[in-house]
C-alpha positions in Angstrom: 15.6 22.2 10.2 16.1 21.6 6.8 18.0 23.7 4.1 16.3 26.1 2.5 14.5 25.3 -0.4 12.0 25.2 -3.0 9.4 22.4 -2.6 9.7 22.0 -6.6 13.9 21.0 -5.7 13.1 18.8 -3.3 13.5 15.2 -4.4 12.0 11.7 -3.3 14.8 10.7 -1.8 14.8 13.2 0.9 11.8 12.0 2.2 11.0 8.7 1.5 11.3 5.9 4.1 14.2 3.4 3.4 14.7 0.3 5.3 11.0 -0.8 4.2 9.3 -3.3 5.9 7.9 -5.8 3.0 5.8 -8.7 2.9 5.8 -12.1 1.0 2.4 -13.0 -1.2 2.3 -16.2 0.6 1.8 -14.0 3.8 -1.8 -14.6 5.1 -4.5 -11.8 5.0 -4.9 -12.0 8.8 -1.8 -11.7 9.5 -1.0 -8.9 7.1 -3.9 -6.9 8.4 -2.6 -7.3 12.0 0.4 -6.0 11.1 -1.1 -2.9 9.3 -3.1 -2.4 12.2 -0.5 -3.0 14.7 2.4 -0.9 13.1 -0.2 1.8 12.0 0.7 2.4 8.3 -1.1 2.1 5.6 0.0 -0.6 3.1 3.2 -2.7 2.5 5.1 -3.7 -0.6 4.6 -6.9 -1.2 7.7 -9.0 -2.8 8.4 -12.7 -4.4 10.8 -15.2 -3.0 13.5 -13.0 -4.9 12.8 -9.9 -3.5 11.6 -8.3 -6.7 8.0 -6.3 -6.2 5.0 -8.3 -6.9 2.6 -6.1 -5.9 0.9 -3.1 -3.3 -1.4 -4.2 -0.2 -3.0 -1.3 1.2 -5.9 -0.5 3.6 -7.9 0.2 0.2 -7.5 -3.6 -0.8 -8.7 -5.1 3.3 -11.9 -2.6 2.3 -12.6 -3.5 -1.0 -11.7 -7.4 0.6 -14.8 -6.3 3.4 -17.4 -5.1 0.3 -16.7 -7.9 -1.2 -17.7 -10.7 1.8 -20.5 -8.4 2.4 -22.0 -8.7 -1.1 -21.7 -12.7 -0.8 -23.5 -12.3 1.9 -26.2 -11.2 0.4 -26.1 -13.0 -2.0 -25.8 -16.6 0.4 -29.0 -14.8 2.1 -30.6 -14.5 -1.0 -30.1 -18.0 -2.1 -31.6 -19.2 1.2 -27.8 -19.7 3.1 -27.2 -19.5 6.9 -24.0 -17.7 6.4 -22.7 -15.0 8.6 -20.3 -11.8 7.9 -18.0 -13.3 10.7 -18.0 -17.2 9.0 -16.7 -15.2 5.8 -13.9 -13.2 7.0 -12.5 -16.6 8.7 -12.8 -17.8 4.9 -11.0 -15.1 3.7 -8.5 -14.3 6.6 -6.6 -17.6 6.3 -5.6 -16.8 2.2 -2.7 -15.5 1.0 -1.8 -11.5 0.3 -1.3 -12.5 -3.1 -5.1 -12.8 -3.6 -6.2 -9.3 -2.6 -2.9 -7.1 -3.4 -2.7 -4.6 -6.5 -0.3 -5.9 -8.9 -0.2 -3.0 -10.8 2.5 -1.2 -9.1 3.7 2.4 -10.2 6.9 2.5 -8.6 9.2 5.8 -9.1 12.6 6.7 -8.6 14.2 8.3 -6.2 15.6 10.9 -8.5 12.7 12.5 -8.7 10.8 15.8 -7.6 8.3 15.4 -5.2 6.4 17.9 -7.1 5.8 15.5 -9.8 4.7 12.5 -7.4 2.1 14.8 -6.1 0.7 15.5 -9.6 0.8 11.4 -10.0 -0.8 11.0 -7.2 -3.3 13.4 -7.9 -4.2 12.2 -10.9 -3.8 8.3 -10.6 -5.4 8.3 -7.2 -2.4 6.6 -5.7 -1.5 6.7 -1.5 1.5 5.1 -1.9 4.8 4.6 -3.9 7.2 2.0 -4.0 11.1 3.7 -4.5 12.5 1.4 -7.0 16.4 2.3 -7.7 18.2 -0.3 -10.6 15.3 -2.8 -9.9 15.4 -2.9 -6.1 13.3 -1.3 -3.7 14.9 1.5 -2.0 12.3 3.0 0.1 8.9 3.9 0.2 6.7 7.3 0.1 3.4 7.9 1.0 1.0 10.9 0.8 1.4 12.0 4.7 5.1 12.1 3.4 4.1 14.4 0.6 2.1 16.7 2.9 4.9 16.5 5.5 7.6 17.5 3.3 5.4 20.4 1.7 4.5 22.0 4.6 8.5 22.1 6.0 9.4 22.9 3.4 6.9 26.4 2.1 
């Protein structure tokens, strides 16, 4: 059980996830989507050759990645194209991360409240944050976290 506290005391760091999985941008769709699936989370951070955070891929991107094939569809079928749902995802599935990812990362620190990354994620419409410490990811925290950690915590 934890100690008794406040929600509004309780920092990132107590409930984010360290030792976070990450994949590369040269990492294919498919096989970035398999792992998703597979490991059942949501989205990973994705890094450069350094290790330094080039981006987000979430479940949000692989939907917004399905829209998009279907509206080409359409559009092939409208231009008089025989071109299937299934021959565009094998287009798409062999590309790299990289091309579907959010590069606009709002990382936070692990320093701060909880409280607050529940008013940003409120607000921004954000699932999931990067824990960036002195440039380096640290862990990660998500919005079941969020809920978790305000529920044991009340």
């Amino acid at each position: 059980m934890p100690e008794e506290r406040a929600f509004s005391e309780v920092l990132v760091a107590d409930i984010m996830t360290e030792g976070v999985e990450v994949v590369k941008k040269s990492m294919l769709i498919s096989q970035v989507a398999h792992l998703m699936l597979r490991e059942r989370v949501s989205g990973y951070p994705v890094v450069n050759d350094d290790g330094s955070i080039a981006g987000i891929v979430t479940l949000t991107d692989l939907f917004i990645l399905l829209d998009k094939i279907s509206d080409e569809v359409e559009i092939d079928k409208a231009e008089g194209k025989k071109v299937q749902f299934h021959d565009k995802i094998i287009e798409y599935k062999e590309r790299a991360v990289s091309e579907i990812m959010s590069s606009d990362v709002f990382s936070i620190s692990p320093n701060i409240p909880v409280s607050e990354v529940v008013s940003l994620a409120a607000k921004k419409n954000i699932h999931t944050f990067p824990v960036v410490e002195k440039g380096m990811l640290v862990g990660i925290i998500g919005r079941h976290d969020i809920l978790n950690a305000a529920f044991l915590y009340a």
